[in-house]
C-alpha positions in Angstrom: 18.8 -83.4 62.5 17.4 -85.8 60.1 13.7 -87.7 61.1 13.7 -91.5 60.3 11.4 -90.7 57.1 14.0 -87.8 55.6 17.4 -90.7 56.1 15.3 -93.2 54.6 14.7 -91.0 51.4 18.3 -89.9 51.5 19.0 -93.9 51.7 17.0 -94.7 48.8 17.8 -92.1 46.6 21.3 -92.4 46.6 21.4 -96.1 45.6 22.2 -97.9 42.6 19.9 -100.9 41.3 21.5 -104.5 41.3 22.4 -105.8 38.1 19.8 -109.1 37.0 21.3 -112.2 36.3 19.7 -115.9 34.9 19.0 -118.3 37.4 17.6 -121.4 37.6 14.3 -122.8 38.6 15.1 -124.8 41.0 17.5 -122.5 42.7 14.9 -119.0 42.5 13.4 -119.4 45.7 14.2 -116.5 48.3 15.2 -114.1 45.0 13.7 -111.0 43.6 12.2 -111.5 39.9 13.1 -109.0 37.6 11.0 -109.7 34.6 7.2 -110.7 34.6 6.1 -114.4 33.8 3.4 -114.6 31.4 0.8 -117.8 30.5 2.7 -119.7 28.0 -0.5 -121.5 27.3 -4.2 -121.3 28.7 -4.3 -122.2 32.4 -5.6 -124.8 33.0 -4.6 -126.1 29.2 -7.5 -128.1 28.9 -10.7 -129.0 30.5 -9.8 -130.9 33.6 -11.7 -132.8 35.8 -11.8 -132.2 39.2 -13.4 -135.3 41.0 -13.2 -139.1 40.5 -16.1 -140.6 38.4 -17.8 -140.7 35.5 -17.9 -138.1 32.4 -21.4 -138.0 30.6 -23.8 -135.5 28.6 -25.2 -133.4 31.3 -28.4 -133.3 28.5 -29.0 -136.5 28.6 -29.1 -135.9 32.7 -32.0 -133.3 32.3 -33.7 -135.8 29.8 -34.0 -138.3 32.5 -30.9 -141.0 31.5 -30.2 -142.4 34.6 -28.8 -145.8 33.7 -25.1 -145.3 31.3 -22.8 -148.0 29.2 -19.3 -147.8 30.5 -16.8 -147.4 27.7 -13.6 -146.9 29.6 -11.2 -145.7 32.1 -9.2 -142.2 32.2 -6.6 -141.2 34.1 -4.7 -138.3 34.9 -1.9 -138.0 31.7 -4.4 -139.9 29.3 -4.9 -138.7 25.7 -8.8 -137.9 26.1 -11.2 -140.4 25.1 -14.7 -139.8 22.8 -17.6 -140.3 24.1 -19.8 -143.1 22.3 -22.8 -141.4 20.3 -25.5 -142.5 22.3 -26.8 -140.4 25.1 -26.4 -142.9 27.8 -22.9 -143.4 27.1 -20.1 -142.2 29.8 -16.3 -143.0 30.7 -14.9 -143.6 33.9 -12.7 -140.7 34.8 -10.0 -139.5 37.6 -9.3 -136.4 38.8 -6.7 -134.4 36.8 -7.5 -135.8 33.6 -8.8 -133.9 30.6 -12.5 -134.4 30.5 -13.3 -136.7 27.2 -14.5 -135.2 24.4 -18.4 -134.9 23.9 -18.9 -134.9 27.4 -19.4 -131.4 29.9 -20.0 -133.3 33.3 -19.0 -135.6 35.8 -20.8 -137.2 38.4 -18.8 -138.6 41.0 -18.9 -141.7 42.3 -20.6 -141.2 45.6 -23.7 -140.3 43.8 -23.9 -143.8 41.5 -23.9 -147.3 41.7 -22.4 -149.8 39.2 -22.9 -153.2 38.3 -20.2 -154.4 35.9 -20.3 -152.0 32.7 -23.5 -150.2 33.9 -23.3 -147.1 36.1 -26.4 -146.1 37.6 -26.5 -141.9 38.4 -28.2 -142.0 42.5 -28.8 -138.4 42.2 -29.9 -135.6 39.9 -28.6 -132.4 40.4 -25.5 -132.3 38.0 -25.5 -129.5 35.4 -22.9 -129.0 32.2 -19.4 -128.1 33.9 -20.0 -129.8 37.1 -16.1 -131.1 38.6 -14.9 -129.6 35.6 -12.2 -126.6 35.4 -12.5 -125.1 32.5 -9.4 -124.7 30.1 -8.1 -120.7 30.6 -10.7 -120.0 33.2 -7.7 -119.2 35.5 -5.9 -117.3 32.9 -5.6 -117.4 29.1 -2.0 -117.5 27.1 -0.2 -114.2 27.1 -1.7 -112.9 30.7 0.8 -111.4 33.3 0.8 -113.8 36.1 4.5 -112.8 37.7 4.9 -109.4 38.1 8.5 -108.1 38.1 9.8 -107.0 41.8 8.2 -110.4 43.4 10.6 -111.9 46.1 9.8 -115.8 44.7 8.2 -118.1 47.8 7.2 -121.6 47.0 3.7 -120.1 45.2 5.3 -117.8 42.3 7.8 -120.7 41.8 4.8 -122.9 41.1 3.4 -120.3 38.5 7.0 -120.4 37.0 7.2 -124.0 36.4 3.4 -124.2 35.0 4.2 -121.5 32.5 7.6 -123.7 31.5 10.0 -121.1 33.1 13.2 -123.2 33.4 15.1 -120.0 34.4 14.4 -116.7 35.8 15.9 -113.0 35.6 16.3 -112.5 38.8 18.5 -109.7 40.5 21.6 -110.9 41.9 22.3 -111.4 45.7 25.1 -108.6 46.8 28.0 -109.2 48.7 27.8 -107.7 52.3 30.4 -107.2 54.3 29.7 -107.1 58.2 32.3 -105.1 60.0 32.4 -104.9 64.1 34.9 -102.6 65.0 36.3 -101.8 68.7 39.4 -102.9 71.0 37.0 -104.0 73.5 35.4 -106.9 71.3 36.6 -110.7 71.4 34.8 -113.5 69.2 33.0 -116.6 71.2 35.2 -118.7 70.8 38.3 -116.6 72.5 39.0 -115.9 76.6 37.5 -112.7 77.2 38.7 -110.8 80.4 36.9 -108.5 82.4 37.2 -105.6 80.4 36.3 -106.6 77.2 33.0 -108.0 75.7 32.4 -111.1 73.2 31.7 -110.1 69.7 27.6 -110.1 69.1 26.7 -107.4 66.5 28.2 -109.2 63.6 26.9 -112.5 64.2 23.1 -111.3 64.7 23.6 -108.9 61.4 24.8 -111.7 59.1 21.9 -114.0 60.8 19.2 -111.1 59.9 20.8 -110.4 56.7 20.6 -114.4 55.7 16.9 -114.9 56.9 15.8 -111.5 54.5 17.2 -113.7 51.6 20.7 -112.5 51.3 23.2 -114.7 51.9 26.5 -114.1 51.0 27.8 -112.1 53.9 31.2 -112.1 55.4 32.2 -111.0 58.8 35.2 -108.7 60.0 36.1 -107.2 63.2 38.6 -103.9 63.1 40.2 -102.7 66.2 40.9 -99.0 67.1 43.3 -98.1 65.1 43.3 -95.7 62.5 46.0 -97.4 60.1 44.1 -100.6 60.2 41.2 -99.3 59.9 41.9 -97.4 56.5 43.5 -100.7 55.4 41.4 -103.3 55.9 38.3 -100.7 54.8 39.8 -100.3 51.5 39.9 -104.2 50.2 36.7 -104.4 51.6 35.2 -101.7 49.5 36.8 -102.9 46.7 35.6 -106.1 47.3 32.0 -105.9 48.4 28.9 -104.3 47.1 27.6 -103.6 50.6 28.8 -102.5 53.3 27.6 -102.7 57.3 30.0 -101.0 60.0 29.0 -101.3 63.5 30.6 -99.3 66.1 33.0 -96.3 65.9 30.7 -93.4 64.6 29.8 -91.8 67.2 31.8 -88.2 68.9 34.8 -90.2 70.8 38.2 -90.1 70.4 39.1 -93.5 69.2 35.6 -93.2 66.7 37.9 -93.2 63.7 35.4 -94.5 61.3 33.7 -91.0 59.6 37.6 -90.0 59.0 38.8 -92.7 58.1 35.7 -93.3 55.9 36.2 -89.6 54.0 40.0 -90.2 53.4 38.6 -93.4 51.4 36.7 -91.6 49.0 32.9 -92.4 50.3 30.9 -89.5 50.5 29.2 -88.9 53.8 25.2 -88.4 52.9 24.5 -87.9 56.6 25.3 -88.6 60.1 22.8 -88.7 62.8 19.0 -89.1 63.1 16.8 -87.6 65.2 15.8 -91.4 66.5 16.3 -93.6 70.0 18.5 -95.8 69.6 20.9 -95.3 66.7 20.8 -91.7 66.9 24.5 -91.4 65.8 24.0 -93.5 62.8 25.7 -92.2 59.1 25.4 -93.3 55.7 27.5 -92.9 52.5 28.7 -94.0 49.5 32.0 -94.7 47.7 33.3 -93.5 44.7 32.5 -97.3 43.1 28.8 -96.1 44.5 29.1 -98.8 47.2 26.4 -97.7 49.8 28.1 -97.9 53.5 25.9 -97.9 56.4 27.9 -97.4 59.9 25.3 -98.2 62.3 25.8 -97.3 66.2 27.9 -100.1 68.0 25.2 -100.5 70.8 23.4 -104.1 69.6 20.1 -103.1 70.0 20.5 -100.0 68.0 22.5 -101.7 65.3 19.7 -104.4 65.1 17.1 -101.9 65.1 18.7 -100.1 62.4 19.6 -102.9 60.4 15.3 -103.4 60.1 14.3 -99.8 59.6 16.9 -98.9 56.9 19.3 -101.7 56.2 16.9 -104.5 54.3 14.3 -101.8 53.5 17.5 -100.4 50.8 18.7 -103.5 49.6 15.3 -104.4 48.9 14.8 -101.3 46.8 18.2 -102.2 45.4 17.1 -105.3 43.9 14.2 -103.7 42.7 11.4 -105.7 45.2 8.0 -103.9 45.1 8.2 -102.9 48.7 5.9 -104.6 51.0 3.0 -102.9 52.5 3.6 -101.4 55.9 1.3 -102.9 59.1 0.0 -100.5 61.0 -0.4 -101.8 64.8 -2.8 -100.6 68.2 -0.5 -100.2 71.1 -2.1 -102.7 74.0 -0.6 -100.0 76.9 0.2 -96.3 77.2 3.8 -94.9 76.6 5.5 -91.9 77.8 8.5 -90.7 75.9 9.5 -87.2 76.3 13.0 -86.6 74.6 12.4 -85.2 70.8 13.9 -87.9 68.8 11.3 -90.7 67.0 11.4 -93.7 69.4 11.7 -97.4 68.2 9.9 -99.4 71.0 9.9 -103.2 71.0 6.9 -104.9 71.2 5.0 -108.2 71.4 2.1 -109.1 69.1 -1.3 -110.0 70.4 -4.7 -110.4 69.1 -7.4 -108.0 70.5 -11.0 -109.0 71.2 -12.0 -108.1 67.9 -9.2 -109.8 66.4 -7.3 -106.0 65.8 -3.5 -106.7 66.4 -2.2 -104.8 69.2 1.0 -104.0 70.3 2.0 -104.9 74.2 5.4 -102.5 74.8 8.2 -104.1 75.6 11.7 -101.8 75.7 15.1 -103.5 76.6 16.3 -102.2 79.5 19.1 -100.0 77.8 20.1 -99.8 74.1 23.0 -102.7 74.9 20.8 -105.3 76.6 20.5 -107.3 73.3 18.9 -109.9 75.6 15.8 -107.5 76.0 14.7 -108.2 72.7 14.2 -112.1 72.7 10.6 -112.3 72.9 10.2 -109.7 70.8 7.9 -109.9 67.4 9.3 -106.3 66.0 9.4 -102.6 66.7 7.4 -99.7 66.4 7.6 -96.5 65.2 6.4 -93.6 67.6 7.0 -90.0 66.3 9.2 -87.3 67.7 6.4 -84.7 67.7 4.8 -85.8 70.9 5.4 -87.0 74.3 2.5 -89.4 75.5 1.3 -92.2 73.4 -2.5 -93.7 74.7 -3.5 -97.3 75.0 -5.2 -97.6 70.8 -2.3 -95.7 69.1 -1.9 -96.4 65.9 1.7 -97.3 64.8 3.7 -98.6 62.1 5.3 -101.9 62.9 8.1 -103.8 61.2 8.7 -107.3 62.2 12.0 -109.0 63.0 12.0 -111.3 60.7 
């Protein structure tokens, strides 16, 4: 059987990049770029001052000119004043604004005193460049600030807008379809009798999926029968680019799905990983190269599976430049002895030497979706050992 590293390669080399698409500025956030942003200009485009006060000659400074002749006032947005010939002359000047021409230094005005147009300097430590940022000290026209494969947060969309970026290539969000399947399942808002259970997988799915920056997900429910099964799967597949089954993969009689799934055309790539939970879990695509993922119907296995293959593939999809994995201390022995790689819950905690440790924290079974509020994420302990010492080192991915 498959470890969690070999499905994952499987996973990821059997998909097909997302087409890009234009968007605009305003509406990038959350997307993944897919073309670098370069300087359009110098940053910053000019010198710019970085403290309210007075620009002067930081010569005449070192020559001993401690008394100056106002000759104006500059704000932020102001074409940039000269400054006067003589050496004790100086403008008044805000922060942002370009720093007037002649002078190389501002003194701010904690360190002066004024008395009408005369501006007396208090102190005399203020060299050429002081409270000024130098035009393309940050980066000069042409550099590469945006790399392609960023997922945009508030920060690369700031770069955007400073390099005049009214649109971005971005790759486009893919529609995923959410599919709980079983006779057993009723949604929230229905009677539910004794027997059967409410409808949980495909509401926490879509939530996940929407909070990892895709949101165009639909839900579906499918009940236990083989003709509507095969229906209902085949508009779906035509219709979305992603697929998520949960339920109806494992060795029952009524687990119609890897059938039903074959008859359609998808290509089974595997089924099963040597993992606790979502050891029964299969992947495939259709002929359309549609990747379906039919993830076990116990929650907590479908959630965890969701995190350790799910989002990790439609990242790489989109072409995001994976983030780096954390690796995590575990705060407390474990003792796991069947030979499958074991996803344990955990809680996040600082150390004493501020290392972040891992306190364990299982559900009670792989259906008590309940057991994992409280939970920061999962880690990652290998099949090819049984006992797991306080200080392991493990990889850890979050839940959100």
């Amino acid at each position: 059987m498959l470890t969690p590293a070999e499905a994952e390669q499987l996973i990821l080399g059997n998909l097909v990049p997302l087409p890009s698409e234009d968007c605009p500025l305003a509406e990038a956030h959350g997307r993944v770029l897919r073309g670098a942003v370069c300087a359009d200009r110098d940053l910053p485009p000019f010198d710019r001052v970085t403290m309210d006060g007075y620009a002067v000659r930081a010569a005449a400074l070192a020559a001993g000119t401690r008394t100056f002749r106002v000759e104006g006032i500059q704000a932020a947005g102001m074409i940039p004043q000269k400054l006067g010939p003589g050496p004790d002359a100086c403008v008044e000047i805000m922060t942002g604004a370009v720093l007037p021409i002649g002078a190389d230094c501002v003194v701010p005005y904690e360190e002066t005193t004024r008395a009408g147009e005369v501006m007396t300097v208090t102190a005399v430590n203020f060299s050429a460049g002081h409270a000024v940022h130098r035009r393309g000290s940050d980066h000069v026209a042409g550099d590469e600030i945006l790399s392609s494969g960023l997922r945009l947060t508030g920060r690369e969309i700031a770069v955007a807008a400073a390099c005049g970026c009214a649109s971005l290539t971005v790759a486009i969000r893919p529609k995923i379809a959410v599919v709980a399947t079983g006779d057993e399942l009723v949604d929230v808002n229905m009677p539910v009798a004794p027997h059967q259970i409410r409808r949980s997988n495909d509401y926490a799915l879509r939530a996940a999926l929407i909070a990892a920056g895709y949101p165009q997900v639909g839900r579906f429910h499918l009940r236990d029968m083989r003709q509507e099964i095969e229906h209902r799967l085949w508009h779906i597949l035509a219709e979305y680019d992603v697929v998520l089954l949960s339920g109806g993969v494992s060795k029952g009689k009524f687990d119609y799905l890897p059938a039903v799934l074959e008859s359609l055309g998808v290509k089974k790539i595997f089924h099963g990983v040597a993992q606790r939970p979502g050891k029964p879990m299969w992947f495939g695509t259709s002929a359309r190269r549609t990747p379906v993922f039919a993830l076990p119907g116990n929650p907590v296995a479908s959630y965890t599976c969701l995190h350790r293959y799910v989002l990790p593939a439609l990242d790489r999809a989109g072409g995001r430049i994976p983030p780096a994995l954390r690796t995590v201390a575990l705060a407390a022995p474990v003792t796991f002895k069947p030979a499958l790689a074991y996803f344990l819950p955990v809680k996040l905690a600082s150390g004493p030497r501020a290392e972040m440790l891992a306190l364990p924290d299982p559900a009670n079974t792989s259906g008590d979706f309940a057991g994992l509020v409280g939970t920061d994420g999962f880690v990652e302990l290998p099949a090819d050992q049984t006992e797991f010492p306080a200080g392991y080192l493990a990889p850890f991915r979050a839940w959100a």
